[in-house]
N, C-alpha and C positions, 0 to 999 in steps of 0.2 A: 651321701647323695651327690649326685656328679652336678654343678654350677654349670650353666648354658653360658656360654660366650655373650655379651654383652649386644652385639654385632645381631645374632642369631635370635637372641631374647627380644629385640625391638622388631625384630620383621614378623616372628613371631605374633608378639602384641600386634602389629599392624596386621595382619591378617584376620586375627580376631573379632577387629571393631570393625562394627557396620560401614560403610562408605557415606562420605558426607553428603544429606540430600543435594539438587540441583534444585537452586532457587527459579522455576520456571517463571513467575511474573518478573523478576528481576532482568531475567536475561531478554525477555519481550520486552521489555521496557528498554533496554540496551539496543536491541535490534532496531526499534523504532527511530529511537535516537541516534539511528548512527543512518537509518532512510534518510533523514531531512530534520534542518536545525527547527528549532521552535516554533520560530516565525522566519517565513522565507516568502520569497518572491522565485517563480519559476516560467521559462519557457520549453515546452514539451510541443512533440510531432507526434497525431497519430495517426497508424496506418492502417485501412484493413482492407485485406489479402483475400480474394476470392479464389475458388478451387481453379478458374481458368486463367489464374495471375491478375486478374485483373485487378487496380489498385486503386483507392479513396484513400486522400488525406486530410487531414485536418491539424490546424494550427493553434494554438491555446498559451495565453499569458495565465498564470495561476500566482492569488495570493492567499497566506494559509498563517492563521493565527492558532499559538494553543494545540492543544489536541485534538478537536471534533470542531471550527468554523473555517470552512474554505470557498473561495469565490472564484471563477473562471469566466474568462473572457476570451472568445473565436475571433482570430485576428482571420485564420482562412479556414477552406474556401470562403470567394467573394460573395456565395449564395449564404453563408451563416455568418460572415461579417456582425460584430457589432452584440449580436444575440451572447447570454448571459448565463450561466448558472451561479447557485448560493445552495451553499449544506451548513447549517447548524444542528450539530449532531446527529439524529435520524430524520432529520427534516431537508426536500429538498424541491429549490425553484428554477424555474427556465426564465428566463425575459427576450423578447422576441420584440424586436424597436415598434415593428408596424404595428402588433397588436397593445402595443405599448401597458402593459401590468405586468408582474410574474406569476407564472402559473404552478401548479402545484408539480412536481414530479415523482415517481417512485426510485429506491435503489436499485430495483431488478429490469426497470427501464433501461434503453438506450439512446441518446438524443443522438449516438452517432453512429447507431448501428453497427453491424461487425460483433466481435464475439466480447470486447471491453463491455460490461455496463453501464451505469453512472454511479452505483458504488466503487467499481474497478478506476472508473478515470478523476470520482473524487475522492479519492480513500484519505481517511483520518489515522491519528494513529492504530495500532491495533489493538493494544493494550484500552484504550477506547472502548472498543465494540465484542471483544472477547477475552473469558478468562482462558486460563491453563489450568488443564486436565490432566494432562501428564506433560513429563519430559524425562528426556535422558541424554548421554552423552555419550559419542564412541570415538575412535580415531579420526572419523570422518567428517564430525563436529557436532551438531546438534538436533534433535527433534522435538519437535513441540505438538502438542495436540491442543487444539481449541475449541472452545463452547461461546458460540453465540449469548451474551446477556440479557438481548434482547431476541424478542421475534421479528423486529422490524431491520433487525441485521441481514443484509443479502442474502448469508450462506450460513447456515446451521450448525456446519462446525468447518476447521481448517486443521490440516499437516502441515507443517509449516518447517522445512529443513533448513540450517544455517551452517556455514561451513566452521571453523574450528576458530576462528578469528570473529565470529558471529554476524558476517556478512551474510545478509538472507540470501539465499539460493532455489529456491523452489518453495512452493504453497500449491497443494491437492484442495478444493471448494467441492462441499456436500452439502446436497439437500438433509433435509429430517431424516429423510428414510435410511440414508447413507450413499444417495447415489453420487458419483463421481459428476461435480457439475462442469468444472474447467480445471484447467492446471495454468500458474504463471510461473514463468522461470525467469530469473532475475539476473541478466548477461554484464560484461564488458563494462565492469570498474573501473571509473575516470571521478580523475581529479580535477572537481570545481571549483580550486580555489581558495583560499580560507583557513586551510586547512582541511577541507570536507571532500570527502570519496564519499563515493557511492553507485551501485548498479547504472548507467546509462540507457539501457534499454530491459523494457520488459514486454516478452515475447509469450503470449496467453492462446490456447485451443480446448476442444471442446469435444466430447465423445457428442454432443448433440448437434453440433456445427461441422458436421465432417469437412474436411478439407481446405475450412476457413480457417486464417488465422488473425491473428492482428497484433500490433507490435507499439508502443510507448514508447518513446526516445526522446531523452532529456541531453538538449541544451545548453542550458542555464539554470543554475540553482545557485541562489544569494539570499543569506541573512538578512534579513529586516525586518522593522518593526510597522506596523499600523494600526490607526485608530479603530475604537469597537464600530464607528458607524459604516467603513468599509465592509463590515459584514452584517449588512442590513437588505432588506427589499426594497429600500426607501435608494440606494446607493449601485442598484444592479445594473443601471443606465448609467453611470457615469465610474463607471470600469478603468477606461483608457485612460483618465486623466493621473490613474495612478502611474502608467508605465513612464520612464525616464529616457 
């Protein structure tokens, strides 16, 4: 009986065995962590882009504890100065100085209009709010398919591409039905710092928003810690006394 080469025998074998799954919640959990540290402090721009150029921006100090509590404060415009959001997991408030309480808000709302929502401008981890459906992996890096946990998640399910180094790169948003709700694409890696990279700006449109678009652009993004009362209703008025 003629003996196979040693060399020829192992690739052999290697072809025979299945290929090792891709851990999809591991690698969302990786992606996540590599958005933004644990607890961080951030200042973000956003813009949104009308079909005749016409242009709104808005200005936001953001502090984010954990995976699912985050708090945001509108430094500009001078008309939403002051005014407040708070997400603790699917839960989310406005506070507005004059009417002075926080009021209830939805994820699928927008307090700033444009094609961002306020699950889009306060997004938690993702691994948070969606499992993995599937995954796979090719030269070009990676796909993930997502399912909504809950029904009070914004979008039903996510596509979620990452490139080979598992820098996220693009997210497809569908309704239940499967419709195509928006696309974000996740641009121009800069170093904050720290040690920490990540996407700069993320640029979102919409098959329902023809010709709008709107755009995310971060700043500032810095590690830190804060207390659990930061992220209370009791604490939504007094925001800026966190900034430095």
């Amino acid at each position: 009986m003629k003996i196979l080469k040693p060399v020829l025998a192992l690739a052999l074998l290697a072809a025979a065995l299945p290929a090792a799954a891709l851990d999809g919640e591991a690698l969302l959990k990786r992606i996540d962590a590599s958005l933004m540290p644990p607890s961080y402090e951030a200042y973000r721009k956003l813009v949104n882009i009308e079909p005749d150029g016409k242009k709104k921006e808005f200005v936001f100090y953001t502090a984010k504890k954990g995976r699912d509590s985050m708090a945001m404060l509108y430094l500009a415009p001078a008309s939403e100065k002051g005014r407040s959001t708070l997400r603790l997991g699917d839960n989310m408030w406005l506070y507005i100085p004059n009417v002075g309480r926080p009021m209830r808000i939805t994820s699928l709302q927008s307090v700033t209009g444009g094609v961002f929502n306020n699950a889009d401008i306060m997004q938690v981890d993702y691994a948070a709010e969606y499992a993995v459906k599937s995954a796979s992996q090719s030269a070009g890096g990676y796909l993930l398919g997502l399912k909504a946990k809950t029904k009070a998640v914004a979008y039903d399910s996510l596509k979620m591409w990452a490139k080979p180094d598992e820098t996220l790169e693009k997210i497809e948003c569908y309704s239940a039905s499967g419709m195509l709700i928006k696309t974000l694409e996740f641009k121009e890696v800069k170093d904050f710092g720290g040690g920490f990279s990540r996407p700069s700006v993320i640029e979102t449109h919409s098959p329902l928003y023809k010709g709008y678009k709107s755009l995310m652009i971060y700043s500032q993004v810095k590690a830190r810690q804060f207390k659990d009362e930061v992220f209370t209703t009791g604490y939504m008025s007094k925001l800026e006394t966190l900034r430095k």
